[in-house]
C-alpha positions as a printed Julia matrix, in Angstrom:
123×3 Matrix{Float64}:
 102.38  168.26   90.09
 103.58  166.66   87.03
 103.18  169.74   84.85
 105.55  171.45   87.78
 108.3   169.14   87.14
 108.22  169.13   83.7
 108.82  172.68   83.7
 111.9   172.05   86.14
 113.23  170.0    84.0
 112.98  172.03   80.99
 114.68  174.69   82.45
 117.6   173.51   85.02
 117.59  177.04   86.43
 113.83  177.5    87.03
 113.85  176.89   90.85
 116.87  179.32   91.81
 115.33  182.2    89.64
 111.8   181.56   91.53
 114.54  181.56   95.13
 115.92  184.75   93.79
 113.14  186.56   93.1
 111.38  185.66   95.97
 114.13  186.56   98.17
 114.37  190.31   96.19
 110.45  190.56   96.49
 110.96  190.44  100.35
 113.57  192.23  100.69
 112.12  195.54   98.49
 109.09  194.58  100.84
 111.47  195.6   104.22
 112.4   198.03  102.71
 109.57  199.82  101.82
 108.17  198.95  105.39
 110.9   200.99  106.64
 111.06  203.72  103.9
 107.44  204.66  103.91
 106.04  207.04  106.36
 103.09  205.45  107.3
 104.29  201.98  107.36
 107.46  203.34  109.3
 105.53  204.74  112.13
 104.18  200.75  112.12
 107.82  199.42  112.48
 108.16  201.74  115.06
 105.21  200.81  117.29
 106.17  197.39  116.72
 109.91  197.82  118.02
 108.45  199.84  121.11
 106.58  196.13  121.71
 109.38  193.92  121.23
 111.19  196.46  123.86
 109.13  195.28  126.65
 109.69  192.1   126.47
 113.61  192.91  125.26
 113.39  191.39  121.83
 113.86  194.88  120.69
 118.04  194.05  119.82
 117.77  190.49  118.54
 114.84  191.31  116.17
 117.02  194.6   114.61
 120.17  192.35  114.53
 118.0   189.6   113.05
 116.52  192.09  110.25
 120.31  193.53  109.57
 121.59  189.81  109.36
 118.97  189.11  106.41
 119.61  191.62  104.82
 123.39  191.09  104.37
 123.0   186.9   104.2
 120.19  187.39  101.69
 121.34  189.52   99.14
 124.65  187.37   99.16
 122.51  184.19   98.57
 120.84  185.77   96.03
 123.52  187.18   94.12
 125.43  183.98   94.4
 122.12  181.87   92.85
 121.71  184.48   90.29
 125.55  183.38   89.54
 124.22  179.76   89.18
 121.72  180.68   87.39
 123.84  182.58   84.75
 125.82  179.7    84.82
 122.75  176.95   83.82
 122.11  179.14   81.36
 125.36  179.56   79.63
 125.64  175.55   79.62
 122.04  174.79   78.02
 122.69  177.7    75.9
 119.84  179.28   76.46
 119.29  182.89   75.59
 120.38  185.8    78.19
 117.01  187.71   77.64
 115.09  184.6    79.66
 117.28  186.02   82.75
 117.2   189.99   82.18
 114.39  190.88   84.02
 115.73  189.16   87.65
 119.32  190.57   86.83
 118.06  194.29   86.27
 116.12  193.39   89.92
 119.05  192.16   91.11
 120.88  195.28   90.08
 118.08  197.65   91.32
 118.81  195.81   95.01
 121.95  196.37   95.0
 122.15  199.78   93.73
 119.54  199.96   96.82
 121.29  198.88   99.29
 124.47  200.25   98.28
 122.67  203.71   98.17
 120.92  203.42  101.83
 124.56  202.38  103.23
 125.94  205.72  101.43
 122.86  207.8   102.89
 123.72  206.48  106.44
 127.98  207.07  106.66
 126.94  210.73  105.42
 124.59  210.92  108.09
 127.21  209.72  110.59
 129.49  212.01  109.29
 127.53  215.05  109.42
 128.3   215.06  113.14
């Protein structure tokens, strides 16, 4: 426990980088759920469940709501992090990794949004 803290306090930003990539790993988690045939055809027998019992809308609302509140928290505690950093001076290359998966996310999510307006444009 002590050894925890220490390492806290040696590094102010240590806590939101663990939030942010925490939050990334679950989100490239859904999304791979989703992406995946296999695992898809799981999603899908488990949204024919929550039908049944009409939880079908809330849990897909609930799913699109993380999505968008998540990758906004995390983007906005990778700014805070950047921000720690630049005040205890401490070297950019201690934050690269989470900012390249931070970037990867976006360029993600960005490129599944682009993927479905074509498809709703294609008639």
């Amino acid at each position: 426990m002590f050894a925890v803290k220490a390492v806290y306090t040696a590094h102010p930003a240590a806590c939101s980088r663990a939030i942010v990539r925490a939050i990334l790993s679950a989100n490239f988690f859904l999304f791979v759920l989703f992406m995946i045939p296999t695992t898809h055809h799981w999603v899908d027998r488990g949204f024919l469940a929550l039908r049944s019992v009409h939880l079908e809308d809330a849990v897909g609302r609930s799913i699109q709501v993380w999505i968008l509140g998540s990758t906004i928290i995390a983007t906005g505690l990778f700014g805070v992090v950047l921000w720690k950093n630049r005040g205890a001076e401490l070297p950019i290359s201690s934050i690269r990794s989470d900012g390249i998966l931070l970037l990867a996310w976006w360029i993600v999510l960005l490129g599944v949004c682009a993927y479905g307006f074509m498809l709703g444009m294609g008639g």
